[in-house]
C-alpha positions as MATLAB code, in Angstrom:
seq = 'XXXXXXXXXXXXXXXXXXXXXXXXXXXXXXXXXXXXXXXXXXXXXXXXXXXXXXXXXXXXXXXXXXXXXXXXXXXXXXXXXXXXXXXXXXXXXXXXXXXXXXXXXXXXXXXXXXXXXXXXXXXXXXXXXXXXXXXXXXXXXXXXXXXXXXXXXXXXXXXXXXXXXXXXXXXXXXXXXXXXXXXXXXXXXXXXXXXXXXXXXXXXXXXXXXXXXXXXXXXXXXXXXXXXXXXXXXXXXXX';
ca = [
       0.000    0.000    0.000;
       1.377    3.583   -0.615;
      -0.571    6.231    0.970;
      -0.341    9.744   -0.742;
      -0.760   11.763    2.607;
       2.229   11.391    3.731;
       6.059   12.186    2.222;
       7.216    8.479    2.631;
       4.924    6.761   -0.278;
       8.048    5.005   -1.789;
       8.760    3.271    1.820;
       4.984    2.414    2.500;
       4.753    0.960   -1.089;
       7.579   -1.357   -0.864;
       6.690   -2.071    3.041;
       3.380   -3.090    1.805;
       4.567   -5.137   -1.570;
       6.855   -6.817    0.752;
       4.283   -7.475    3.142;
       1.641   -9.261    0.750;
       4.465  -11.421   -0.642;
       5.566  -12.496    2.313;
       1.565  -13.341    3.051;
       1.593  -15.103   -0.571;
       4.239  -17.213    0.066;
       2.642  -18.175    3.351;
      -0.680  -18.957    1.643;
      -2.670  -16.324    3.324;
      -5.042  -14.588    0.836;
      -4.195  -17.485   -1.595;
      -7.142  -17.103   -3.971;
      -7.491  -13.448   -3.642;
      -3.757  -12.563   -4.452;
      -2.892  -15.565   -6.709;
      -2.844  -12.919   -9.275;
      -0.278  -10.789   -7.944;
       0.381   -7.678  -11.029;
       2.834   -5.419   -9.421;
       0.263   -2.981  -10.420;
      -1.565   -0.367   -8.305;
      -4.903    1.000   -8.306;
      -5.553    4.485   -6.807;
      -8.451    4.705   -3.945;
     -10.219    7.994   -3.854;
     -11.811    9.386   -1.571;
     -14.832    9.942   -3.726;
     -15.789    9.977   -7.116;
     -13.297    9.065   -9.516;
      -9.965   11.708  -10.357;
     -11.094   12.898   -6.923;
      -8.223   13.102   -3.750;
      -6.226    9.963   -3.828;
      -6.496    8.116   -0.596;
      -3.759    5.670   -1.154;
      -2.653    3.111   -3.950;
      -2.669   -0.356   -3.118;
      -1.598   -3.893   -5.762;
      -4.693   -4.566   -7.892;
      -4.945   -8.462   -7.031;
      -5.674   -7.278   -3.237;
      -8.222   -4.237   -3.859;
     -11.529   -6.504   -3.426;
     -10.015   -7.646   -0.208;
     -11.021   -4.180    1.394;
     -14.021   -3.573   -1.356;
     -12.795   -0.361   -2.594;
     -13.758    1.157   -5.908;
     -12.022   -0.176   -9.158;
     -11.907    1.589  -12.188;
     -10.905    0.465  -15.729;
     -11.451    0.975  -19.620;
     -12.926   -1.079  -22.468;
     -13.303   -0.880  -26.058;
     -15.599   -2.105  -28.844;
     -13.968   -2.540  -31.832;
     -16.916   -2.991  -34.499;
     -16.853   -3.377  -38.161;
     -19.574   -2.479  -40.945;
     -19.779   -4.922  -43.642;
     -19.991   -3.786  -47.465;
     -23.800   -5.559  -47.348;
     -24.553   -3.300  -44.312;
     -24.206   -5.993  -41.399;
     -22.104   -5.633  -38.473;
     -19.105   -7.753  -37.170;
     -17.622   -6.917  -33.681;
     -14.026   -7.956  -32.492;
     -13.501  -10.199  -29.452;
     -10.147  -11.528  -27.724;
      -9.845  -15.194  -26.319;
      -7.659  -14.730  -22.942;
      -4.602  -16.498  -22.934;
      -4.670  -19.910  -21.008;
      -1.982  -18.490  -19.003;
      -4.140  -15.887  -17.460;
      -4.667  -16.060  -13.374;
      -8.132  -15.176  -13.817;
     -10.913  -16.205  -16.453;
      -8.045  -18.128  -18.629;
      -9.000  -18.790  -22.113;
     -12.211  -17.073  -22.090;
     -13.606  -14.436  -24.187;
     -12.857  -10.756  -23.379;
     -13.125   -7.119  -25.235;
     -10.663   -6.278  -28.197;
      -9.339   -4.191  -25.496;
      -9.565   -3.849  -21.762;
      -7.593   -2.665  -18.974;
      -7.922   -1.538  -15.463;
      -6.428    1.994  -14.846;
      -3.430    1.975  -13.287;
      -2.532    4.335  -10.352;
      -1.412    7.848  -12.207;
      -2.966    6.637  -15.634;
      -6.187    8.721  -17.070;
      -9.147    6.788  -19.063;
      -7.156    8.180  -22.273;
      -3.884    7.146  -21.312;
      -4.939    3.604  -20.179;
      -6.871    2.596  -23.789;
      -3.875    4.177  -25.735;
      -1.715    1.984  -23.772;
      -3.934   -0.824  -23.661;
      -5.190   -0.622  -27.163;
      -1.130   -0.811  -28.200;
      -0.240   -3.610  -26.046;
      -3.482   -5.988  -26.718;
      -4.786   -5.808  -30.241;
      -1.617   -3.203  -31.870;
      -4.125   -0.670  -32.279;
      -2.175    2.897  -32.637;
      -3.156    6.001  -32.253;
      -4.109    6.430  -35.985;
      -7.086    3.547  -34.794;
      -8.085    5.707  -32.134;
      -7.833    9.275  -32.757;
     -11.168   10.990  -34.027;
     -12.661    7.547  -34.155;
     -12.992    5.961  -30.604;
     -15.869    7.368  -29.515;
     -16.413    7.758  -25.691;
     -19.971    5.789  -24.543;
     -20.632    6.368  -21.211;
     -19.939    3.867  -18.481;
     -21.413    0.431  -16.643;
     -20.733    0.122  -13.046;
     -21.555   -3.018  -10.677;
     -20.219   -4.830   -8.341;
     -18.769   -8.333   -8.195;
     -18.644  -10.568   -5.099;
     -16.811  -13.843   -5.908;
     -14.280  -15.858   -3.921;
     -11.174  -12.694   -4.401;
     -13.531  -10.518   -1.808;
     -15.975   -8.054   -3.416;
     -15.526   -4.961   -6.353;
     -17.562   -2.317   -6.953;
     -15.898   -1.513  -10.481;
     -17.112    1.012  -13.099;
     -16.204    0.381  -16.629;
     -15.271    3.538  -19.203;
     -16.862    2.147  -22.585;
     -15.137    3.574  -26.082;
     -16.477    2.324  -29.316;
     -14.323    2.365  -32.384;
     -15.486    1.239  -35.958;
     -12.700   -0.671  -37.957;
     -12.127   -0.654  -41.091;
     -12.705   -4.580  -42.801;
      -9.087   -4.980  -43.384;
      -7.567   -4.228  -39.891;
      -6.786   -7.205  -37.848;
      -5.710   -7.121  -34.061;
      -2.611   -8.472  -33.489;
      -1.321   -8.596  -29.399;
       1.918   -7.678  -27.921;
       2.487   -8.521  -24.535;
       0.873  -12.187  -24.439;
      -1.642  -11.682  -22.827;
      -4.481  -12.483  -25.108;
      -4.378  -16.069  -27.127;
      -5.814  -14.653  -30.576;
      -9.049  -12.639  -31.765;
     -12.247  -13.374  -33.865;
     -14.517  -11.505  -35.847;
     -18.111  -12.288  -35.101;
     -21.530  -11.470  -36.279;
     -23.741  -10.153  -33.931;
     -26.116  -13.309  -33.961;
     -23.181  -15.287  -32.954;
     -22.230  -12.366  -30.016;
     -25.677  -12.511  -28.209;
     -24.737  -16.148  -28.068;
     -21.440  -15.967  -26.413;
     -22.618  -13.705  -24.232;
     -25.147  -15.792  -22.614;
     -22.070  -18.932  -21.853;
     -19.806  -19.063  -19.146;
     -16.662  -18.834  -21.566;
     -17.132  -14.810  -21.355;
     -15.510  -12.661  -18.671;
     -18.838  -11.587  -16.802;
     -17.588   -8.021  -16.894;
     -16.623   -8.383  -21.077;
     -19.561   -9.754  -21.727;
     -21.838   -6.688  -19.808;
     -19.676   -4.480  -22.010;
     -20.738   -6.760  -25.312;
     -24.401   -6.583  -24.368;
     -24.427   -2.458  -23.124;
     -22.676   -2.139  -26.566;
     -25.792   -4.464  -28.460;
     -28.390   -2.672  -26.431;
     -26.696    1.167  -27.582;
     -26.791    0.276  -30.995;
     -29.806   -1.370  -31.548;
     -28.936   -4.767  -31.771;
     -30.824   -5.737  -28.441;
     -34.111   -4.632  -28.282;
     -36.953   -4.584  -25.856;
     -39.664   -6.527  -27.519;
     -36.513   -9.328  -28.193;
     -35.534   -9.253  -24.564;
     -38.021   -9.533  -21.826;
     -35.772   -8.478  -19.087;
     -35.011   -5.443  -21.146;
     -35.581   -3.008  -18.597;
     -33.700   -5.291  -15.574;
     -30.771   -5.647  -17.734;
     -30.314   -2.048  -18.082;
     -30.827   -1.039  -14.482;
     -28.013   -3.709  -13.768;
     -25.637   -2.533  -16.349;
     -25.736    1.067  -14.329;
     -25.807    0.086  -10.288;
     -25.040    2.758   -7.642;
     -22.835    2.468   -5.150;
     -24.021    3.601   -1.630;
     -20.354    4.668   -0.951;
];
């Protein structure tokens, strides 16, 4: 942990790096921190960009249930008949969490001193070798989902920035840093499958279907839960 109120962040953040390694090795926190990044998220003190209460390493955040924040983007293409394809990674099998499922053609949680932009530039780079030319003018900002997860790690209220960006047919992704196994392009048909299996990172796959409902593709007459689906795509937090 590195608290920001105080001029001795450096020595609190290795203290506390040092600290839940020594717990890792000891098996404390075993499924919550089996996923050790060497990553920090900020915790604010309220709304996101707001004071920064302290940084502390991503795998142990839903251990104290503090607000997560992170960054996805649709990458959609129009077809010359008028039909749309959409873009979706497969996770590599290495991955500590939700190996080999399906996932965003970009995703990323926002790193402690990193803004929405900066984390899908870097993200968009490292995971599908999307470059600024891809993004520029074209990745359109859509709002956010927000929810919150409560699974074996501990529980994460987490808020999602959505961007979509429309492809041309000839770009393919193409990842850098190994992290994702390869990536498909899909009709929509075949996406409101996927979503509905449990190969699909929950959180991906809310992004997939707030992305379907935006544009159309999910309507209310197809879906009778419609209006549920919705509400649960945009939760409050009551702190």
């Amino acid at each position: 942990v590195s608290t920001q109120s105080t001029g001795s962040s450096g020595i609190n953040a290795e203290y506390g790096k040092q600290w839940y390694q020594r717990r890792v090795r000891e098996g404390v926190f075993n499924h919550t921190l089996r996923g050790w990044r060497d990553e920090t998220y900020s915790v604010f003190r309220g709304g996101f960009k707001s004071d920064v209460l302290f940084d502390i390493e991503r795998a142990a955040v839903p251990i104290l249930g503090c607000k997560s924040y992170g960054v996805h983007l649709n990458g959609y293409v129009r077809m010359s008949d008028g039909s749309m394809k959409m873009w979706l990674g497969k996770r590599s099998p290495t991955k500590a969490k939700y190996p080999g499922c399906h996932d965003n053609v970009v995703a990323g949680g926002i790193s402690s001193g990193y803004g929405v932009w900066d984390t899908l530039v870097k993200e968009a780079d490292e995971e599908a070798g999307m470059g600024l030319d891809y993004l520029a003018g074209i990745a359109v900002p859509a709002g956010c989902i927000s929810y919150t997860v409560v699974n074996q790690y501990g529980t994460s209220p987490e808020v999602e920035f959505v961007y979509d960006v429309e492809l041309p047919q000839e770009f393919v992704p193409c990842n850098k840093d190994g992290e994702v196994a390869g990536f498909e392009l899909y009709t929509i048909e075949e996406v409101k499958e996927l979503v509905t299996r449990d190969n699909f990172k929950t959180n991906c796959a809310a992004i997939a279907i707030d992305f379907l409902i935006r544009h159309g593709q999910i309507t209310p007459d197809e879906l009778p839960s419609y209006v549920e689906v919705s509400q649960i795509l945009h939760s409050r937090f009551h702190y």
